[in-house]
N, C-alpha and C positions, 0 to 999 in steps of 0.2 A: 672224543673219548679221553677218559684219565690214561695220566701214565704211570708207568708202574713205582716210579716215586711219588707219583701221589696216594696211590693204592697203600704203599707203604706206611704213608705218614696216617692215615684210617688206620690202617691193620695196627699200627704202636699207641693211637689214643684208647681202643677198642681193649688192647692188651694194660693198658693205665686202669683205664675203669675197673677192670676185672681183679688187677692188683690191690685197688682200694677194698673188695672184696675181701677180698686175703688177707688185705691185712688187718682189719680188725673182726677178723671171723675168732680170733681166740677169746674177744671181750664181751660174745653173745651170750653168756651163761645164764641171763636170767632176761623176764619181759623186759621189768627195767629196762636192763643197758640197751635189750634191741631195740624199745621203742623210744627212752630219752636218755641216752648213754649215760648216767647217772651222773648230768650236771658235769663231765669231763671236757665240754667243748665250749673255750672262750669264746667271748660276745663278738671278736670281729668277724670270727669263721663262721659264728652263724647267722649276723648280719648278709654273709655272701650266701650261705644259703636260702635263705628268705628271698632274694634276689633269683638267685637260681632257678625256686622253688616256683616263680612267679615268671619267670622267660622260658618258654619253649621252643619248640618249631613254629609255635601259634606269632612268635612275636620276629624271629626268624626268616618267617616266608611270609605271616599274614599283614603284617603293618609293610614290609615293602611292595606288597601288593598293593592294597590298602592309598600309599602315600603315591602307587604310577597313577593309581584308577581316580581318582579324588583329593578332597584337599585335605586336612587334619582334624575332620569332624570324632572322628573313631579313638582321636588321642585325649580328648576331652575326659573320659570317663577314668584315665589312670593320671590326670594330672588333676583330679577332684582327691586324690588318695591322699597325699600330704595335706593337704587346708583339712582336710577333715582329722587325720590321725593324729595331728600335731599335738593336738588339744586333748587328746582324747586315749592316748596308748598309755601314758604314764599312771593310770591307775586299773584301763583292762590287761593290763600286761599281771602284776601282782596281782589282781584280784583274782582272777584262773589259777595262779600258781599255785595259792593259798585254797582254792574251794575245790577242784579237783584233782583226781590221781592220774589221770592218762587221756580220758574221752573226756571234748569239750562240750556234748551233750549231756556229760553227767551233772554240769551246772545246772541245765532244763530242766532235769530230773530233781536237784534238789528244790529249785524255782516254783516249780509249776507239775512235778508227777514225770509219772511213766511214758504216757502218751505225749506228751510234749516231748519228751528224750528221742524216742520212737522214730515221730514225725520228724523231726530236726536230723536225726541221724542218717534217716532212709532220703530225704531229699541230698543231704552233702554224698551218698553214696550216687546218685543218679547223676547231680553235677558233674562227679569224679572221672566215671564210667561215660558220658557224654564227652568229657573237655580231653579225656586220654584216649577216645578212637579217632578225635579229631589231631591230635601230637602225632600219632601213629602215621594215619592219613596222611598228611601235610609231609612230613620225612620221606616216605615210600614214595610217594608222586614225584616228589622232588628230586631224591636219590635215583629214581627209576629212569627220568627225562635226564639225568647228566651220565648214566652208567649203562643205560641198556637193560639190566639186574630187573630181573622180574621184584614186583612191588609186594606180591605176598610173601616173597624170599627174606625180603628187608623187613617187613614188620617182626616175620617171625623168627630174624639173626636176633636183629635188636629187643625185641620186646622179651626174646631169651636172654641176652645180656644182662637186664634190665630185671628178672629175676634171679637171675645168678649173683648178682652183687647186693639184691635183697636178702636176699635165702641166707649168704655168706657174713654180710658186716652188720646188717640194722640198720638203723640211724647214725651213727657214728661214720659206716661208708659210705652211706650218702649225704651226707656237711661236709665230708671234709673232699669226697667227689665234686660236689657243689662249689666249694671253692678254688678248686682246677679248671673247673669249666668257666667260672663267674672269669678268671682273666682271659682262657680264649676266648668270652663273648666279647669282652671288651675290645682286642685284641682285632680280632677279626672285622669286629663291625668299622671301628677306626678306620683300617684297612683298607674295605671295599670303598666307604663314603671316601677317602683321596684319591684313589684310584680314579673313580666317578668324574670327582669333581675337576680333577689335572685333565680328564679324558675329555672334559666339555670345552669346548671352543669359545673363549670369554671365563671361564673360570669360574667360581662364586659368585662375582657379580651376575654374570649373564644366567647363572642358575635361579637365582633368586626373581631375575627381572623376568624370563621366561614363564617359570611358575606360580608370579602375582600376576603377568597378564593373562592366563590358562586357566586360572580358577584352581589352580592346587596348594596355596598356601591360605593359611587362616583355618577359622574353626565353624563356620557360618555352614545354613542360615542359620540367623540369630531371631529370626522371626517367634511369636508365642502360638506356636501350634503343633499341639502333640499328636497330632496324626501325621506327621512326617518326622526323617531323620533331622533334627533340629539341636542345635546348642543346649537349646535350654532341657532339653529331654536326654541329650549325654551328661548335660551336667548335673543331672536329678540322680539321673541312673546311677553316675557315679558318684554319687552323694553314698549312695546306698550299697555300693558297689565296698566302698570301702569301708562300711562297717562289718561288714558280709564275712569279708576275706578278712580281715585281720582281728575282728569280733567274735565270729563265728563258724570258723573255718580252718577243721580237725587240720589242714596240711600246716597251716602258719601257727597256731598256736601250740602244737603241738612243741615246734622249733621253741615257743617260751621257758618248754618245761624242761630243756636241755641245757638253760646258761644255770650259773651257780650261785645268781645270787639276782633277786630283784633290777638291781640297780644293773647288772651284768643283761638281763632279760632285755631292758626300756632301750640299752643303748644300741645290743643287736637290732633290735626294732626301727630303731632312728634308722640306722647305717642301710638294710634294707629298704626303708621308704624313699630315702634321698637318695639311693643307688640306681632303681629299679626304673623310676620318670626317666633320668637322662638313658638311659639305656632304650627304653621305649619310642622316647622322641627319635632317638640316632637312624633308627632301624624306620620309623617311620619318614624320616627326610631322605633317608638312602634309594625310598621309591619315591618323590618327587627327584633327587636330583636326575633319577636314571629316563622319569619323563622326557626332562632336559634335554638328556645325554639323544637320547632315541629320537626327539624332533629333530637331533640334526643329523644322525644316524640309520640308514634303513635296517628296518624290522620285522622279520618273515610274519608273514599275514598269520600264519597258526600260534604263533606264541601271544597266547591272553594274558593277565594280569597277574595272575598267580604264577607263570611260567617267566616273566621277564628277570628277576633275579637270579636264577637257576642261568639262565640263557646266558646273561651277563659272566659272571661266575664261569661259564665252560668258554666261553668265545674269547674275553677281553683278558682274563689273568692268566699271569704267567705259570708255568708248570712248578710243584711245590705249594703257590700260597693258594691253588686251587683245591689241594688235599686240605691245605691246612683250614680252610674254607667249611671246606662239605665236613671234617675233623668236626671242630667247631658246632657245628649245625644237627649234627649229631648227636654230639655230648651236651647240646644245650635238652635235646628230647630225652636221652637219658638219665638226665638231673632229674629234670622235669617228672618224669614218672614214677622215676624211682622214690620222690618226695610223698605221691599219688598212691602208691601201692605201699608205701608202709604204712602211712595215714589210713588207707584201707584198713589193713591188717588190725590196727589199734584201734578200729570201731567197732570191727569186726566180733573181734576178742571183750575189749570192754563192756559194749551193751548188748552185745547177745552170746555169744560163748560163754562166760562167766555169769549171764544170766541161767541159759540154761544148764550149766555144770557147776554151781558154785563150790567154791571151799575144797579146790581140789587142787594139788602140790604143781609147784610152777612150774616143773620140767611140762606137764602135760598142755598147759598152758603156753609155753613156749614150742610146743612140739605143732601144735594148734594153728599157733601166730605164723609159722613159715610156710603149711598148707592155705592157709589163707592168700599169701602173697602167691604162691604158685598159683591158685584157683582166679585171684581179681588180676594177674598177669595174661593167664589164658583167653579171661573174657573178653577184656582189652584188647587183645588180639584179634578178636573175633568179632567187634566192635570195630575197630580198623578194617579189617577184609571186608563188612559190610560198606562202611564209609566207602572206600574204593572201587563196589561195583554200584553205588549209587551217584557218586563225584558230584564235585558241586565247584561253583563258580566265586562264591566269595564265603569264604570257609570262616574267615573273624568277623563276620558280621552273624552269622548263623551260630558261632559260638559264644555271641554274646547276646545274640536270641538265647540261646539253648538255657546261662545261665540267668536269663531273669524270671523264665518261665518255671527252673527248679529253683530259684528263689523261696517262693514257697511261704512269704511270711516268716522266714529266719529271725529277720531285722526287727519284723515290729514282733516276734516275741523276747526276742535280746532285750532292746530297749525298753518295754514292758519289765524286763526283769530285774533290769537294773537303775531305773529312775523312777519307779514308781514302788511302795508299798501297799496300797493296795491292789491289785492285781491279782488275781489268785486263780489257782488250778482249774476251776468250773470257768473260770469267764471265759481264760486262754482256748481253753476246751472247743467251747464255742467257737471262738473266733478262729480256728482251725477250721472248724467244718464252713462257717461262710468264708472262709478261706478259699479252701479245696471245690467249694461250688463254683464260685466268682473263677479261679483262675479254668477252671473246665469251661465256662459258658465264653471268658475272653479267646483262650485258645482257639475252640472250638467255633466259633461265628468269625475268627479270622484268618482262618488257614483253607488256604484254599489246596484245592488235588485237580487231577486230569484222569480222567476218564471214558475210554470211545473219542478221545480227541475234542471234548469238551471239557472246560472249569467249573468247578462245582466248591461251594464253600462245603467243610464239613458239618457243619450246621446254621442254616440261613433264618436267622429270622426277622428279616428285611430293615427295618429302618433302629430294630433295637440291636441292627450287630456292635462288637467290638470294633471301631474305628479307629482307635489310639495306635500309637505304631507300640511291637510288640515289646519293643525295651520296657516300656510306661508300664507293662504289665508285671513285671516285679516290683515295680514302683508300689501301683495299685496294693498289689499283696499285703505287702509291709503295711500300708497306711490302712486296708479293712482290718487288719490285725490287733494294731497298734488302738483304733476307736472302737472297732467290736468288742477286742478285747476290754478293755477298761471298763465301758460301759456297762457288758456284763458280769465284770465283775461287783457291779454296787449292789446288783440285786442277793451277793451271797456274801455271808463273812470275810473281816480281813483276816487275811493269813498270818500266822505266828510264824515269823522267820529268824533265821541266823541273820545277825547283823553285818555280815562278812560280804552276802551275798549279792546286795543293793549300796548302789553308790553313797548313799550317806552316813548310812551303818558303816562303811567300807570306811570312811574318812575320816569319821570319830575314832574310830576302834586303830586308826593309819598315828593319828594324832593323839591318842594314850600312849602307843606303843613309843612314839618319839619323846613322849614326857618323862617313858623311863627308862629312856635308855635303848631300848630294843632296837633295831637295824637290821634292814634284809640283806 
């Protein structure tokens, strides 16, 4: 059990977060500041936010899981994010700044229509709502096996917390939340891995030689077969994975629209890409070393995979850096949502509130934006409570099922929209519905259920089912999108566009501005 100076040091980080509330509740006065504090927050603070925005509980409890149970297959897909963004942020970063006001599916809209906006927006809200009852989950289990504390008590402290610093600061209180928390992760995760690694008999080396002979280090198989968890299929995944989230994905771009100046935008961006991998590997080696740790240490038969760090955590550390632990782990899921639920908020508002109420004065608008966070707070909630009575066994592998399957063709209509000029509204259209068909007939032919104590696929259709493993299936998405699309669009006009909006127009019009002088 904690002790009451651990209990302490909870109850003063709990009391921090809430201050950040307060303290910039006097600078909510308009959408603006709530949703991108009006360019007030330098590029490193939001560099850690980015960071923040992208570490949960998921990365907290599921990569140490993750790293006891297997080897670093699961880390494949966030160390595809730098090779890919490197090349590739320095002109989506300004390009968003410049074509839209708040929602990142208002580029869609200008792109491709209404339906394309639509579509794009209603899937990054399912993502959301999926990836936040799993933070939820993952906390409460957690928090419950070290404290006793019933686990719907903790969703519904914290996922209150969590709108009370929304409701209060905006975005402003959570960056600069995000960058309190970004050093306890560091902080903490450091921490445990010495702790770990002093605590193994042989030290570093024997950890390393333990978990190359065990099969828990490396990234394999490397075999070419995408009907298993394979290399080549994390590193597809996160091919795609990373245009997703930093392309297409209202929580991070959002963060663009809050530095002050282009060049301010590209460098937050950098600082979070190179922050976020070593943070992820850390968290992931911290459950191979604890493998290590437990072959030479007995290990009560009930504690699974998901449970061994939590166990660690309460058995092995001293009183104090145990609070400052569970603190930590905490404040990593309250960054985390609090990023989630205002990102909500500003979808919210942008493509459907102001659709359906246009041209009406921005108090009501603002009045709007905090119901919102109170309403996508609740659900979340109630999203968690279910997660809990259904529980699950390897919660980041299902979470990153969950997001390839609300993928959805994000990717291939992004890139459609921005490397190609012909491309236009009617093809995209199309390529949406063979979208939306394909990914129903993938799901469906490979999910199985139980029922009367037999397995039943949800729809069998024998030798034509989905066999691919389910990652492949956001894969698939993007690339029927990306060829349906195009193709159907020869059969219709090319669209008249802003030259802003597509990478080449975008670089001409980057490259006048530089001949006269102009500078972001």
């Amino acid at each position: 059990m904690l002790s009451i100076f651990d209990y302490g040091i909870i109850i003063a980080v709990l009391l921090i977060t809430l201050y950040f509330g307060l303290r910039y509740a006097k600078n909510q006065k308009s959408t603006e500041a709530y949703f991108s504090a009006k360019g007030r927050v330098p590029s490193w603070a939001i560099g850690m936010s980015l960071l923040a925005t992208l570490i949960s509980s998921v990365t907290f409890l599921g990569y140490p899981a993750e790293g006891y149970a297997n080897n670093w297959i699961l880390l494949v897909q966030g160390l595809m994010v730098p090779i890919v963004l490197m090349g590739t942020v320095w002109f989506i970063v300004p390009l968003y700044r410049k074509v839209i006001g708040l929602s990142t599916y208002e580029y869609f809209e200008k792109r491709f229509g209404n339906f394309a906006r639509y579509y794009s927006s209603i899937a990054f809200v399912l993502r959301q709502f999926s990836g936040m009852g799993t933070v939820l989950y993952l906390l409460a289990v957690a928090l419950s096996s070290m404290t006793n504390i019933n686990t719907y008590w903790i969703i519904l402290v914290v996922g209150s917390i969590i709108v009370i610093v929304n409701l209060l600061g905006g975005i402003e209180a959570v960056i600069w939340l995000d960058v309190f928390q970004g050093f306890m992760l560091f902080a903490s995760g450091i921490l445990c891995l010495l702790v770990i690694i002093f605590s193994v008999n042989g030290g570093f080396p024997e950890v390393w030689r333990v978990a190359s002979e065990s099969g828990r280090t490396g990234f394999g198989p490397y075999d070419l077969d995408f009907t298993r968890l394979t290399f080549v299929v994390m590193a597809i995944n996160g091919m795609f994975y990373a245009i997703q989230k930093y392309g297409t994905d209202q929580t991070v771009i959002q963060r663009y629209l809050t530095a002050r100046s282009d060049k301010s935008a590209i460098r937050a961006s950098l600082m979070g890409i190179l922050l976020t991998v070593p943070v992820w590997s850390l968290f992931m080696f911290i459950g191979t070393a604890l493998f290590v740790y437990y072959m030479q240490q007995p290990l009560p038969d009930n504690i699974g995979p998901n449970s061994v760090f939590p166990y660690f955590i309460m058995t092995q550390l001293p009183v104090g850096v145990v609070g400052f632990i569970l603190a930590a782990m905490i404040s990593a899921a309250i960054c985390s949502l609090s990023a989630d639920l205002n990102s909500l908020a500003a979808v919210g508002i942008e493509d459907y509130y102001k659709k359906l109420r246009p041209e009406r004065v921005d108090n009501e608008y603002l009045r709007a934006s905090r119901w919102m966070v109170a309403i996508a707070g609740a659900i979340s909630m109630i999203i968690g409570f279910i997660y809990v009575e259904l529980g699950s066994e390897s919660i980041l592998g299902i979470i990153f099922t969950l997001y390839a399957i609300f993928s959805g063709g994000i990717v291939g209509i992004f890139l459609l929209g921005i490397f190609t000029e012909r491309a236009n509204s009617q093809g995209i259209n199309i390529a949406i519905a063979v979208c939306v068909l394909f990914t129903a007939y993938a799901f469906l032919t490979s999910t199985e259920i139980e029922f009367g104590g037999n397995t039943f696929l949800l729809l069998d259709l024998g030798e034509y089912n989905f066999t691919h493993h389910k990652m492949m299936l956001g894969v698939y998405s993007h690339l029927v999108v990306v060829v349906v699309g195009y193709l159907a669009s020869l059969f219709f006009p090319k669209p008249v566009l802003d030259s802003n909006l597509y990478y080449r127009g975008w670089k001409r019009n980057r490259r006048l501005d530089r001949e006269r002088g102009i500078e972001s």
